[in-house]
C-alpha positions as CSV (number, residue, x, y, z in Angstrom):
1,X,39.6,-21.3,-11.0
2,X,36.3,-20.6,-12.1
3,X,36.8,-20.5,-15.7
4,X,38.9,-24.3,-15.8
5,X,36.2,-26.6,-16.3
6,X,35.6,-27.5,-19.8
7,X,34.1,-30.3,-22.1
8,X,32.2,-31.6,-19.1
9,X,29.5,-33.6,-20.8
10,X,27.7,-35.0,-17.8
11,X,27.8,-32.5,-14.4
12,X,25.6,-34.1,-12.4
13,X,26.5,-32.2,-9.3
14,X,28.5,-29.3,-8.3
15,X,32.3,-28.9,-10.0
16,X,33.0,-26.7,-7.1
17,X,34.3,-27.5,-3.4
18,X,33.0,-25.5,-0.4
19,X,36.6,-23.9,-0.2
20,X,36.4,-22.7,-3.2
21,X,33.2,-21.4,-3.2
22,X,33.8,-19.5,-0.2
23,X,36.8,-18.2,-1.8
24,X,35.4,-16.8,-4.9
25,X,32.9,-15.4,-2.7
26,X,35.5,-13.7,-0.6
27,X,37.2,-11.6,-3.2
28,X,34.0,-10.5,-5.2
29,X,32.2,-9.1,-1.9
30,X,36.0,-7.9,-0.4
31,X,34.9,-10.1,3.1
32,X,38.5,-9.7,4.5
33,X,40.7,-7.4,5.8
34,X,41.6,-4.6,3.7
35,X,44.0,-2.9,5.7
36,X,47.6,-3.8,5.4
37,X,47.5,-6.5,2.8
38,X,50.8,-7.8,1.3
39,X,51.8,-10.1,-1.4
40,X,53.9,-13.2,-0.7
41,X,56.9,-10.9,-1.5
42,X,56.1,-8.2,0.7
43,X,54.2,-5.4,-0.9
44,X,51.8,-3.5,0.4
45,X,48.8,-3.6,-1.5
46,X,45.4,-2.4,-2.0
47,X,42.1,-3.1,-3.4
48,X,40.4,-0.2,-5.4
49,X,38.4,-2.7,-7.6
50,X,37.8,-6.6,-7.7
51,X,37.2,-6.4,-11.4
52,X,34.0,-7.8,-13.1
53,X,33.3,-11.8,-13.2
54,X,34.9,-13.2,-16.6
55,X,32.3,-15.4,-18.1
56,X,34.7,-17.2,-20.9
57,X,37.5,-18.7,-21.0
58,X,40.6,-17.0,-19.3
59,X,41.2,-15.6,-16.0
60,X,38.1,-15.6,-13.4
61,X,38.0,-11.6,-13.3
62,X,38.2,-8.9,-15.5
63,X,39.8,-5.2,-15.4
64,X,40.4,-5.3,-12.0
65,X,42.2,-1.8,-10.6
66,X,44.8,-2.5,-7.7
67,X,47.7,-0.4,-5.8
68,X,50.7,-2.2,-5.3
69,X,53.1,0.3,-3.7
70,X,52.9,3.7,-5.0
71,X,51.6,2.0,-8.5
72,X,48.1,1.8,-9.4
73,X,47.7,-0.9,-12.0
74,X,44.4,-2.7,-14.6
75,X,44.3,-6.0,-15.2
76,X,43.1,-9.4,-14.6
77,X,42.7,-11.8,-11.3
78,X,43.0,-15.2,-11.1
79,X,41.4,-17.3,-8.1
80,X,42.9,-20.8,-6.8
81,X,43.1,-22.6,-4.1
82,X,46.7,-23.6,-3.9
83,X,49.1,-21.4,-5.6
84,X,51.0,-24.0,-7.9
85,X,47.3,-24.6,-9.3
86,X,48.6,-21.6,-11.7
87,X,51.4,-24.0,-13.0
88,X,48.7,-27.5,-13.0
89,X,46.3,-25.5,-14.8
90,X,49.2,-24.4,-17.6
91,X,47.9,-20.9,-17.8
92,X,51.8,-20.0,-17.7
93,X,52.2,-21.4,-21.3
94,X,48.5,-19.3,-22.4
95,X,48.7,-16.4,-23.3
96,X,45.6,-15.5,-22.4
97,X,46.2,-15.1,-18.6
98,X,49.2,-12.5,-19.9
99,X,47.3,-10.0,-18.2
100,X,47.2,-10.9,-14.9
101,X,47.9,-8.8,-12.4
102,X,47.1,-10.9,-9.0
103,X,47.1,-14.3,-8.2
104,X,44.5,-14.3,-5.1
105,X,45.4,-18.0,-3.3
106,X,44.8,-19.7,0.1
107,X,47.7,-21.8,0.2
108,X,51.2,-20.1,-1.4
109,X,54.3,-21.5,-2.0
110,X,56.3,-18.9,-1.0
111,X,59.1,-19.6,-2.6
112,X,57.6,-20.3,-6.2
113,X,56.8,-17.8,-8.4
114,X,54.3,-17.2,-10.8
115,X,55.1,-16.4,-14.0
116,X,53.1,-15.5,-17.1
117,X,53.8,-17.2,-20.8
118,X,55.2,-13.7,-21.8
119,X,57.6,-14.0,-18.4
120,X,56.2,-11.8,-16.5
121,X,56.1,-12.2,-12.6
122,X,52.6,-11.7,-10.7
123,X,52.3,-11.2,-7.1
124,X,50.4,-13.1,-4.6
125,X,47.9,-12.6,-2.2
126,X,46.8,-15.0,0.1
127,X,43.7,-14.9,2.3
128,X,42.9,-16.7,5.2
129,X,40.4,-19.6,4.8
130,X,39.6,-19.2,8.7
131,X,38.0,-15.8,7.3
132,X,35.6,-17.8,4.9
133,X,32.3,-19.2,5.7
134,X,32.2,-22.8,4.0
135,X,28.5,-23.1,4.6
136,X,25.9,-23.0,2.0
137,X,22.8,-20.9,2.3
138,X,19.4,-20.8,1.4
139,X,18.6,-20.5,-1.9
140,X,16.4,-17.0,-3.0
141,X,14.2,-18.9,-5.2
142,X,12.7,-21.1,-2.7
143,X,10.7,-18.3,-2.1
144,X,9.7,-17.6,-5.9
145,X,6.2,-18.7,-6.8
146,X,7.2,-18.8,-10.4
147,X,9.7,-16.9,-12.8
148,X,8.3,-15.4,-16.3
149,X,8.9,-18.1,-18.5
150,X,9.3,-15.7,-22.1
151,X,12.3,-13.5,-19.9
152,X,13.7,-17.3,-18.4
153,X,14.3,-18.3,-21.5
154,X,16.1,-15.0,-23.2
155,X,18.6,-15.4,-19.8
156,X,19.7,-18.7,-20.5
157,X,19.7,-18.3,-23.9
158,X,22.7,-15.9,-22.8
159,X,24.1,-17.8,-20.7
160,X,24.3,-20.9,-23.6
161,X,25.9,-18.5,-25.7
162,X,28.2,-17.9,-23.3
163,X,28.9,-21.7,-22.3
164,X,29.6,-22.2,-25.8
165,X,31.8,-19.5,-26.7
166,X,34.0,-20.4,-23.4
167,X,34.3,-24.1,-24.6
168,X,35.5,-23.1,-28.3
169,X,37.8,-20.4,-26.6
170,X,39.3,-23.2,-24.7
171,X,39.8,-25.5,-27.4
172,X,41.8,-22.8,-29.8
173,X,44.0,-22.3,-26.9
174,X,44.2,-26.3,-26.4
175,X,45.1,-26.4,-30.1
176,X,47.7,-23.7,-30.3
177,X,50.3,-26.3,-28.8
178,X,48.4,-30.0,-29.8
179,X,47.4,-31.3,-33.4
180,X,43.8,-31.0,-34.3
181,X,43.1,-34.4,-35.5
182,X,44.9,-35.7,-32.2
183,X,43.1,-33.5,-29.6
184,X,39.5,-34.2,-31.5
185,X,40.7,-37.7,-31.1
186,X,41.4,-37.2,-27.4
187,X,38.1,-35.9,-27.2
188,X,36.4,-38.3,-28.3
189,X,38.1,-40.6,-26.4
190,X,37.0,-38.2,-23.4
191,X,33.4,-38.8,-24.3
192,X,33.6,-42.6,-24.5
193,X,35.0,-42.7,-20.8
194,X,31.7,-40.8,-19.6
195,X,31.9,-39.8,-15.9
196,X,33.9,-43.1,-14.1
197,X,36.4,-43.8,-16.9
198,X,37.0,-40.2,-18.6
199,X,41.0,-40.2,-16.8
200,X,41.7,-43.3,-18.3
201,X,40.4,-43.2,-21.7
202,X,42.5,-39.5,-22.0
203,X,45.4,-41.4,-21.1
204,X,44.6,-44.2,-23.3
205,X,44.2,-41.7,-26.6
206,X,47.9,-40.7,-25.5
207,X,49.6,-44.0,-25.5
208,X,47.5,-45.2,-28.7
209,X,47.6,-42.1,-31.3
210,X,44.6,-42.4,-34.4
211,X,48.5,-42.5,-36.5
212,X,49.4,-45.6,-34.8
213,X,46.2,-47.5,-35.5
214,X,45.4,-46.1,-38.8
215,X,48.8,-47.4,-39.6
216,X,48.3,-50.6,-38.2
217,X,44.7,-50.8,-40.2
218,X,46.5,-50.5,-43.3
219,X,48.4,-53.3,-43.1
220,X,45.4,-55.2,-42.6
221,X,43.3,-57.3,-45.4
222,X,39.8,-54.9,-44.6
223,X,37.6,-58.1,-44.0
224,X,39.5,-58.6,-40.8
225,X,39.9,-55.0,-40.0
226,X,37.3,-54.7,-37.2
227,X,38.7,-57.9,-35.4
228,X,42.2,-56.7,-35.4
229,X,41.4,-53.0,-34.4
230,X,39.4,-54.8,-31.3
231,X,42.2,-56.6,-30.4
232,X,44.6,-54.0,-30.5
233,X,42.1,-51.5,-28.4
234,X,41.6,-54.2,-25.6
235,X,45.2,-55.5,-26.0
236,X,46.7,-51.9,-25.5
237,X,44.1,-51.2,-22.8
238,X,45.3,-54.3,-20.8
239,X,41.9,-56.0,-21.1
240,X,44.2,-59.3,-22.0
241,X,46.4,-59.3,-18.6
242,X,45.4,-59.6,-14.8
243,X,43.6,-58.0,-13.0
244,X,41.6,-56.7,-16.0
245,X,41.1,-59.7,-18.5
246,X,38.5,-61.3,-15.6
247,X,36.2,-58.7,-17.8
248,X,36.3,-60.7,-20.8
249,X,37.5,-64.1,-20.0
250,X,33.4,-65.5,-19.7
251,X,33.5,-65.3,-23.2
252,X,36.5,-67.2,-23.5
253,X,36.6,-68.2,-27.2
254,X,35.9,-65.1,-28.7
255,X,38.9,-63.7,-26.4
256,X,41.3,-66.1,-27.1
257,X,40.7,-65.1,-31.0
258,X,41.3,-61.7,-30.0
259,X,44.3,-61.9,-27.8
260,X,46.3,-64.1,-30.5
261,X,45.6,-61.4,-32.8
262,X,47.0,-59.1,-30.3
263,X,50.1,-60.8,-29.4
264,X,50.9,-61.3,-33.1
265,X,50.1,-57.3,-33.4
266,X,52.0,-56.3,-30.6
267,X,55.2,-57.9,-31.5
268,X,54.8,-56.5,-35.5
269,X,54.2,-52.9,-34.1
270,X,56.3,-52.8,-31.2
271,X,53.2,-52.2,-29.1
272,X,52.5,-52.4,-25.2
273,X,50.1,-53.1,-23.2
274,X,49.4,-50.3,-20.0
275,X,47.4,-50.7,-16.7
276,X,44.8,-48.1,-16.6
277,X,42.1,-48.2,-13.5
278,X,39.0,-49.2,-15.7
279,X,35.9,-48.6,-13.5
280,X,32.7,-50.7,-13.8
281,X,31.2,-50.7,-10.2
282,X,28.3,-48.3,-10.0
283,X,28.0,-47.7,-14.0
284,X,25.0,-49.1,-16.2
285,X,26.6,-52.1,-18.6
286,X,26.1,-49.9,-21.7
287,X,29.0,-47.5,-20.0
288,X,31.3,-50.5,-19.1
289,X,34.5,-49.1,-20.4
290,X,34.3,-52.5,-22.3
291,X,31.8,-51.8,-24.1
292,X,32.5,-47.8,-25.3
293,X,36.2,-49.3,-26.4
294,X,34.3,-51.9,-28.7
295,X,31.9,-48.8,-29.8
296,X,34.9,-46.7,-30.4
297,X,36.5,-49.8,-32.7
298,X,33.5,-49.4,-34.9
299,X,33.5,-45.5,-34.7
300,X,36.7,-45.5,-35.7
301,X,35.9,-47.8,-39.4
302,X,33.5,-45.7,-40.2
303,X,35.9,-42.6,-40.5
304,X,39.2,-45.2,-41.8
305,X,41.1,-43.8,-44.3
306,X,39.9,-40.2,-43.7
307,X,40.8,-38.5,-40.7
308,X,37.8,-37.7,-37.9
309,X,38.3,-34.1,-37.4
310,X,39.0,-33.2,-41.1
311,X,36.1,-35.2,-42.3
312,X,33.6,-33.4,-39.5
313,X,34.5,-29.8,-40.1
314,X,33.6,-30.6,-43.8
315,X,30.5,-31.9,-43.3
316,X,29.6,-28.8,-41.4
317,X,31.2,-26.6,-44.0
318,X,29.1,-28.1,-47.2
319,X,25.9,-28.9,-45.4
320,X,23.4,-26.2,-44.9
321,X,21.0,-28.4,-43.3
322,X,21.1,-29.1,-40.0
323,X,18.9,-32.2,-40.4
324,X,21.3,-33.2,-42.9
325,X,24.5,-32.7,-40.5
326,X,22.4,-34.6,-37.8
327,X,21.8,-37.2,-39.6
328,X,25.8,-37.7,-40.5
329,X,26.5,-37.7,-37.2
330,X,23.8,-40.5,-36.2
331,X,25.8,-42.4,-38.9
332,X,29.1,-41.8,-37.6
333,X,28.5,-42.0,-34.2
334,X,25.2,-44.1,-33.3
335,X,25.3,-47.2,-36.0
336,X,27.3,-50.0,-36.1
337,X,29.6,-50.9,-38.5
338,X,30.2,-54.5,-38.3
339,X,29.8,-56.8,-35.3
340,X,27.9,-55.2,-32.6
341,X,23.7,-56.4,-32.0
342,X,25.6,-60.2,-31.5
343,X,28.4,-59.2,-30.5
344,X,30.0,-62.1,-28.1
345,X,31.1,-59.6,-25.7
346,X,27.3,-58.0,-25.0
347,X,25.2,-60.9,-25.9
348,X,23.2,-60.4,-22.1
349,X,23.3,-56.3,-22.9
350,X,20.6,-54.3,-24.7
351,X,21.0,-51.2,-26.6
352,X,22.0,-51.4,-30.2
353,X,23.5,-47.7,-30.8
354,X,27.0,-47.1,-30.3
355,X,26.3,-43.9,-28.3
356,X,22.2,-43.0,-26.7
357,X,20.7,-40.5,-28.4
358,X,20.4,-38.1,-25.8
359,X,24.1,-39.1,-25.0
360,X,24.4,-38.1,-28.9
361,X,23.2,-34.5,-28.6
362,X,24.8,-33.6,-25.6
363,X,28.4,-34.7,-27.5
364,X,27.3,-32.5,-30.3
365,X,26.7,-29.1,-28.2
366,X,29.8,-30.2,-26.0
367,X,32.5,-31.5,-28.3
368,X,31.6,-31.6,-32.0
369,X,30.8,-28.0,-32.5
370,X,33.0,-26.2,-30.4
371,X,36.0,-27.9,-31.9
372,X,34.3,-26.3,-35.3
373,X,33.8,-23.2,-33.6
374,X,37.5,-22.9,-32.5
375,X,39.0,-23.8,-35.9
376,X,36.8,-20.9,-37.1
377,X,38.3,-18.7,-34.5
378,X,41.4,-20.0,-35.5
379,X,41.2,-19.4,-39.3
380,X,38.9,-15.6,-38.2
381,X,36.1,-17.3,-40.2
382,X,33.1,-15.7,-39.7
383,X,30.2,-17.1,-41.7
384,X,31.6,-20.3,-40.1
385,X,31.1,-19.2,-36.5
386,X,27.9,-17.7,-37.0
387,X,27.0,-21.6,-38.6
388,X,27.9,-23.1,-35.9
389,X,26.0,-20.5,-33.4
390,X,22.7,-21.9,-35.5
391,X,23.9,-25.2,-35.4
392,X,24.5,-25.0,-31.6
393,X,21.1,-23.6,-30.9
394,X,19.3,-26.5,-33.1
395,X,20.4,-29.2,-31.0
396,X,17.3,-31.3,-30.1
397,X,17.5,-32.0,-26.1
398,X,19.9,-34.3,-24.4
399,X,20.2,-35.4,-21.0
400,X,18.6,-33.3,-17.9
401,X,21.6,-33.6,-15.0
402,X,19.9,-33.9,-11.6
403,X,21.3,-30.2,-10.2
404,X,18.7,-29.2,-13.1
405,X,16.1,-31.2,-12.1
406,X,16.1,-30.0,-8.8
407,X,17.0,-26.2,-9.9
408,X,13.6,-26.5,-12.2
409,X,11.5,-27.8,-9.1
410,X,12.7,-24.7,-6.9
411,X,11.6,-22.7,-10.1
412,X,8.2,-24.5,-10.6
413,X,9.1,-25.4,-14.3
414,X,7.7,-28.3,-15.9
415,X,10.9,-30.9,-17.6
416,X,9.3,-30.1,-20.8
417,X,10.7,-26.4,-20.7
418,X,14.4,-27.9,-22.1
419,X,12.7,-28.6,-25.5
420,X,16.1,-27.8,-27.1
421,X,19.5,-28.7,-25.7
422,X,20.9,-24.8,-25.7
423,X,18.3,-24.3,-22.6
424,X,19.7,-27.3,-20.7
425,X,23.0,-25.8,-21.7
426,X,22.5,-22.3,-20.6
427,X,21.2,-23.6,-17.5
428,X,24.2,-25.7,-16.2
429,X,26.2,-22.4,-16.9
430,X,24.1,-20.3,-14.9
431,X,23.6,-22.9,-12.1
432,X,27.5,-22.8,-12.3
433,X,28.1,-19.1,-12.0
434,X,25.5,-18.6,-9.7
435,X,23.3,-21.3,-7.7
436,X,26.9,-23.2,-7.3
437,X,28.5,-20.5,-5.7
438,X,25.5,-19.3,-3.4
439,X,25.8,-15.9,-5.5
440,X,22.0,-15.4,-5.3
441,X,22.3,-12.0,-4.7
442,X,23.7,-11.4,-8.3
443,X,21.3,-13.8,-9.8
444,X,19.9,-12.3,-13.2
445,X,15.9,-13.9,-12.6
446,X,16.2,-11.9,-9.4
447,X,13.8,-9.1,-11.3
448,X,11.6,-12.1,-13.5
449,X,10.6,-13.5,-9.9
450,X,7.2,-13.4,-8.6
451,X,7.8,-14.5,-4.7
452,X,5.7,-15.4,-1.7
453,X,3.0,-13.3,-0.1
454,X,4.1,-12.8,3.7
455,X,0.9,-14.0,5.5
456,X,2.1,-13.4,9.1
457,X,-0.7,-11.1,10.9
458,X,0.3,-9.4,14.4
C-alpha cells in the first residue's frame, strides 16, 4: 500500500486515507489482538516480528518473522485496504512481491486467493478497522523551536535518494512487460494532464500510440505537419464532438480548419474519436487540457522522426554537463515549435512556454531521470546510474506543494531552504513516510530538535 504511489508530480496534500493510515499504524505498533489470530483460511498464526518499513519499491515491510502453524517463516508483508487491492495493484504479475509471506487486509474476499507471479498462495489476515483509531494527532514538531539546519539537510538528502531510487525501481518493473518508448510516452502524457486531467490523458496515450501518429506524420507534406498532428490530437480526444467541442467552437474558423483535417484523417487512418472526462473547472487556463494537448503537438515535432525516449537517454549518455542536458530539455520541452505565442486557440492566455519552468524541473527529477535510471538498472549500468544520481541532485528547484509549506512553518524554515529540487524531493518522501502517517514517534529529526522550555511554575 504504502509503496504504490509513483510519478506523482504535484502532491499537494496527503496520498493517504485515515483508514489507511490507521492501518499501517496498526501492524507496525501490533495495536490488536495477538492472541488467536487466523488467516482467512483458518490458520492459527502468530506475530514474532512485523518486519522493518520498506522504503522502495516493493512490498511495504521487510523480513518480517511469522508462525503459521507449527512453521516459523521470513519474508515480506504487504498492507491494503481491501484484499483484491493485491490483484488492482498487479503485484501478482511482479516478481518483486514473490516474497510475501502475509497479506495484512481490512476487507477480504474470502473466497479469492492471493497468488504471487511465481504461483505461490499467501495467507490473509484481516484486522478489524473498529480496532483503529482514524484520528490524527498532534504533530511533535509543533513543539520544536527549530531543527539544526546542516543535520535537516543530510536527512532529506536520504530520504531524496530514496524517493528516487523507488521511482526508477518502479519504472524497470513497469518496463518488464510495456515498451520503453510507449511507457515514456505514457508518461509524458501523464505529466501533460497535471493533477485534474492525469486519468484521461493515460488513457488517451493508449488509444493514440507515438506509432500511430508518427505514421500518420509521415504521410504528411512537413509544412502542414503541425496543423494535421493538432487535428488529429483534438479529433481523437473528442474536442470536435458534443459535449466537448463547446471548448473550441469560440474560435470557430480556426476549428473548422482543423476538424476537416480531422475528418479527412480519420477516415485515411481508420481513426476514432473517444469520450474522455476533460476537466477545466477549478484549473488555471495554462493547465486547460486544451492547451497541454496543443503543447504536446508541438513537443512531439520537436522529437519527429527520432523516437522521445531513445533520443533522451542519449542526450544523457554523451553529455557530461548538466547545464548542457538542461538546456536540451528547455528546448524539447519549454519552446515552441511552430504556432503557439498567436495561436488562435490562446490568443486571451499568457505564458509562452510549453511547460513552466518550475513545472520543467519537477518533470525532470520525477519522470526524465528515473526512466534513465531504470534503463540503467535494466542494462546493470553503473557509471550511468551514478550520472543520473548527479544529475538528480543538480536539479534547480521546482514547485513547493502546500503540505511543505506548512511542514516548513511547523519547522521554522525559511522557503529559501529548497534551493535545489532534491530537498523539496526528499521532503515530500519523508512527509509521506512519516508526518502522513502520524508516525512522529519514528521521526529521524526527533534527535536534531531543539523544543520548547516548559515555563509552568507551581
Amino acid at each position: 500500500m504504502i509503496n504504490c504511489h509513483i510519478h506523482r508530480i504535484s502532491e499537494k496534500r496527503s496520498i493517504y486515507k485515515p483508514l489507511e493510515k490507521s492501518l499501517y499504524k496498526t501492524w507496525l505498533f501490533q495495536q490488536f489482538p495477538l492472541k488467536r489470530l487466523q488467516t482467512t483460511d483458518g490458520q492459527l498464526l502468530s506475530i514474532i516480528d512485523t518486519g522493518k518499513r520498506n522504503d522502495l519499491e516493493g512490498p511495504d515491510f521487510a523480513n518480517a518473522q511469522i508462525l503459521i502453524g507449527d512453521k516459523i517463516i521470513t519474508g515480506d508483508v504487504e498492507i491494503h485496504i481491501d484484499n483484491d487491492d493485491w490483484y488492482h495493484h498487479k503485484h501478482h504479475e511482479d516478481p518483486i512481491y514473490n516474497n510475501v509471506i502475509l497479506h495484512v487486509v481490512i476487507n477480504a474476499n474470502k473466497n479469492r486467493e492471493i497468488i504471487t507471479q511465481n504461483h505461490n498462495t499467501i495467507p490473509v489476515l484481516v484486522l478489524s478497522s473498529h480496532r483503529m483509531d482514524e484520528k490524527s494527532t498532534d504533530y511533535f514538531c509543533e513543539n520544536w523551536t527549530e531543527v539544526n539546519e546542516q543535520r535537516l539537510q543530510s536527512v532529506i538528502k536520504k530520504f531524496a535518494d530514496i524517493r528516487f531510487q523507488r521511482k526508477a525501481l518502479a519504472i524497470r518493473s513497469q518496463l518488464m512487460s510495456v515498451e520503453p518508448e510507449h511507457y515514456f510516452y505514457r508518461m509524458l502524457l501523464d505529466v501533460l494532464g497535471y493533477s485534474r486531467n492525469r486519468e484521461s490523458f493515460r488513457m488517451f496515450a493508449d488509444q493514440l500510440p507515438l506509432s500511430k501518429l508518427y505514421s500518420i506524420i509521415d504521410s504528411i507534406a512537413e509544412q502542414e505537419r503541425i496543423i494535421i498532428l493538432e487535428s488529429v490530437l483534438f479529433g481523437s480526444a473528442g474536442f470536435f464532438d458534443p459535449p466537448n467541442s463547446k471548448y473550441l467552437l469560440t474560435y470557430s474558423d480556426y476549428y473548422d480548419g482543423l476538424r476537416q483535417h480531422w475528418e479527412r484523417i480519420q477516415k485515411h487512418f481508420k481513426i476514432q474519436s473517444q469520450f474522455y472526462r476533460w476537466h477545466f473547472a477549478g484549473s488555471r487556463p495554462a493547465n486547460y487540457p486544451t492547451r497541454r494537448i496543443a503543447a504536446l503537438a508541438q513537443i512531439l515535432m520537436k522529437f519527429y522522426p527520432d523516437y522521445p525516449a531513445q533520443l533522451w537517454i542519449n542526450q544523457v549518455t554523451s553529455n557530461r554537463s548538466f547545464d548542457k542536458m538542461l538546456c536540451w530539455v528547455r528546448d524539447y520541452f519549454q519552446q515552441p515549435a511552430g504556432l503557439w505565442k498567436n495561436h488562435p486557440f490562446f490568443i486571451n492566455q499568457y505564458g509562452n512556454a510549453l511547460i513552466g519552468d518550475r513545472r520543467l524541473m519537477d518533470l525532470l527529477v520525477n519522470v526524465l531521470l528515473p526512466f534513465v535510471r531504470a534503463i540503467a538498472l535494466l542494462q546493470n549500468n553503473k557509471s550511468l546510474m551514478e550520472k543520473t544520481a548527479y544529475l538528480n541532485m543538480s536539479v534547480p528547484k521546482g514547485e513547493i506543494p502546500s503540505s511543505i509549506k506548512k511542514w516548513t512553518q511547523r519547522l521554522s524554515l525559511p522557503l529559501n531552504f529548497f534551493n535545489k529540487n532534491y530537498l523539496i524531493q526528499g521532503s515530500i518522501e519523508l512527509n509521506h513516510r512519516f508526518c502522513d502517517l502520524n508516525l512522529c514517534k519514528l521521526c529521524p529529526l526527533e534527535e536534531y530538535a531543539n523544543r520548547q522550555e516548559n515555563n509552568n511554575t507551581t
